[in-house]
Backbone bond lengths (Angstrom), bond angles and torsions (degrees), N, CA, C in turn:
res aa  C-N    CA-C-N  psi(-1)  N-CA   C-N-CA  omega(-1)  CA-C   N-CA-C  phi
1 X - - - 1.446 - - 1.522 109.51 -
2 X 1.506 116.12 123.17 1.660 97.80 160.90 1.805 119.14 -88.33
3 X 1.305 111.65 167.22 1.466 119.34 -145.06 1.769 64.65 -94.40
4 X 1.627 100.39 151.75 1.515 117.83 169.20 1.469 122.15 -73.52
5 X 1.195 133.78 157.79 1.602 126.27 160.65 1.156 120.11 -46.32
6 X 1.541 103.28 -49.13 1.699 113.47 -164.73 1.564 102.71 -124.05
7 X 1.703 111.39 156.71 0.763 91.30 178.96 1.600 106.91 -104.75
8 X 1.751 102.83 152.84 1.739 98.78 -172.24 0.949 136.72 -70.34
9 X 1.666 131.23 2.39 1.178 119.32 172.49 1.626 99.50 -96.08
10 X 1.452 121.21 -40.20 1.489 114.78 -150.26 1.638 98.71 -96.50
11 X 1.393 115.31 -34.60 1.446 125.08 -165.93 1.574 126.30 85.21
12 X 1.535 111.78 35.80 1.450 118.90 -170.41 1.369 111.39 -103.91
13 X 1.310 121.10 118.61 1.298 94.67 174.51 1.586 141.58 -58.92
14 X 1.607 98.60 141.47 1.294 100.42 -164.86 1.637 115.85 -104.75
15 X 1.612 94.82 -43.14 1.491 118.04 -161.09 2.202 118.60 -43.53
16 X 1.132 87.84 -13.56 1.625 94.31 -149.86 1.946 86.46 -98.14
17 X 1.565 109.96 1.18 1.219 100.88 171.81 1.437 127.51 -126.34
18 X 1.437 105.71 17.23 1.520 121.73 158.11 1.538 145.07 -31.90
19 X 1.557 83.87 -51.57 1.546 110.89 -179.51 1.290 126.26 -64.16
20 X 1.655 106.24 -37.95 1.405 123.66 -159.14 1.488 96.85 -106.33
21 X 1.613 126.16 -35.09 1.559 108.55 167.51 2.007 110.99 -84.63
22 X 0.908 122.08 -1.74 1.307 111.13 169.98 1.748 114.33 -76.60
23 X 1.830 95.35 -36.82 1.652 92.09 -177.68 1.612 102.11 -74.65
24 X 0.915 120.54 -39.43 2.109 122.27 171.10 1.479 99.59 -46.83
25 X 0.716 124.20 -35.67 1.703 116.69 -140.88 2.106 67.40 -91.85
26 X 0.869 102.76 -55.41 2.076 107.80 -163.12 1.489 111.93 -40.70
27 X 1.269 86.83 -45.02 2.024 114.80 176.21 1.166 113.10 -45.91
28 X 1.540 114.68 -29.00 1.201 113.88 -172.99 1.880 108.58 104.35
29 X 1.466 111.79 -1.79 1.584 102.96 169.82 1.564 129.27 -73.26
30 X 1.539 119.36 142.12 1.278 88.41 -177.62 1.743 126.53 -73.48
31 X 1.411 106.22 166.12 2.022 98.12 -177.34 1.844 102.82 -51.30
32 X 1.417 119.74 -46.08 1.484 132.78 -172.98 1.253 102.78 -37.28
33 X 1.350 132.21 -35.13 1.254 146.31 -137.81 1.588 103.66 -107.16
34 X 1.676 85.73 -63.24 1.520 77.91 177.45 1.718 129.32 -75.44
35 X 1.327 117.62 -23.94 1.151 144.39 159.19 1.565 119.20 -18.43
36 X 1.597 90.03 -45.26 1.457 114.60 -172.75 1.218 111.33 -101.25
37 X 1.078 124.37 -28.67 1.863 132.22 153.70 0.847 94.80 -39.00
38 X 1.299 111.66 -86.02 1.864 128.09 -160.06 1.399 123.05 -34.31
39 X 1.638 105.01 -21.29 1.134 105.64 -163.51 1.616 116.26 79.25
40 X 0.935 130.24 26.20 1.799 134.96 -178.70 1.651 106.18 -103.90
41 X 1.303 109.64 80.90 1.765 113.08 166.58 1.469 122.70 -68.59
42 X 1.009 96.67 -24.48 1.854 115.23 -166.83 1.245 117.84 -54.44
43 X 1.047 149.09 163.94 1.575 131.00 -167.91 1.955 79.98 -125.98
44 X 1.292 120.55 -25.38 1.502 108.03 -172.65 1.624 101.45 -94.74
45 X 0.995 106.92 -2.46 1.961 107.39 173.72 1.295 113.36 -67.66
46 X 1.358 87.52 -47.79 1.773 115.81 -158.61 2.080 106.01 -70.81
47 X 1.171 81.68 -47.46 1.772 95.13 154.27 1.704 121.08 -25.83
48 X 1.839 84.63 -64.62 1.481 97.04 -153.03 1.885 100.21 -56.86
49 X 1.299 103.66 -49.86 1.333 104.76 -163.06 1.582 106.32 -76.03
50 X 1.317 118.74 -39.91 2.120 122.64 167.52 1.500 106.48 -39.23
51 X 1.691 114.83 -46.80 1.463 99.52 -169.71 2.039 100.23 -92.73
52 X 1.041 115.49 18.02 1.386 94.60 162.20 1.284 138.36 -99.79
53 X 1.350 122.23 157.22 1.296 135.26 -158.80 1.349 96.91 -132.32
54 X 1.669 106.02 161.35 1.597 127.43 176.48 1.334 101.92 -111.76
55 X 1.238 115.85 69.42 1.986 117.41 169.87 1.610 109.16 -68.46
56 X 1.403 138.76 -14.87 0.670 142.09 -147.13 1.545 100.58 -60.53
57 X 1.355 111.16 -71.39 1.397 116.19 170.65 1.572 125.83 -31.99
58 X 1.445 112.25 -42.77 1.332 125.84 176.16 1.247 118.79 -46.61
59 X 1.660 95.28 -71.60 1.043 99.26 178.78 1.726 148.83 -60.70
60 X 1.513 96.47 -38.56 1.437 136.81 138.43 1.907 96.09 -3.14
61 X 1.125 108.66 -62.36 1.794 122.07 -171.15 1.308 103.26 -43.39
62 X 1.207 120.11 -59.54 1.671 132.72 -163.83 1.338 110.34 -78.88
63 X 1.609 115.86 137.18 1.358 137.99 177.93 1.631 108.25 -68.67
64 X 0.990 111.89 147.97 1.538 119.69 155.34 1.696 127.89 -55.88
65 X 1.123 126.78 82.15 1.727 115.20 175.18 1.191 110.96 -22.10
């Protein structure tokens, strides 16, 4: 999945901060932490990026019908 620009309930941008909490989060920081770096108060921001996943690869596997 790529992470959206905005986020969909509130409309803030989000997209331009993907990069830098996925590599924190890898490091071993907690999300709380970085969340609060980032500057992300929002409870629907915080969403956007908790429920994402990297299917890319996954999906990537499967042929086209």
């Amino acid at each position: 999945m790529i992470i959206p620009v905005r986020c969909f309930s509130c409309g803030k941008p989000i997209g331009h901060l993907w990069e830098e909490f996925k590599a924190r989060v890898a490091d071993g920081e907690s999300p709380k932490k970085v969340f609060e770096d980032l500057g992300m108060e929002r409870f629907c921001c915080r969403s956007m990026f908790l429920a994402q996943g990297d299917y890319v690869e996954l999906v990537g596997k499967f042929k086209k019908a």
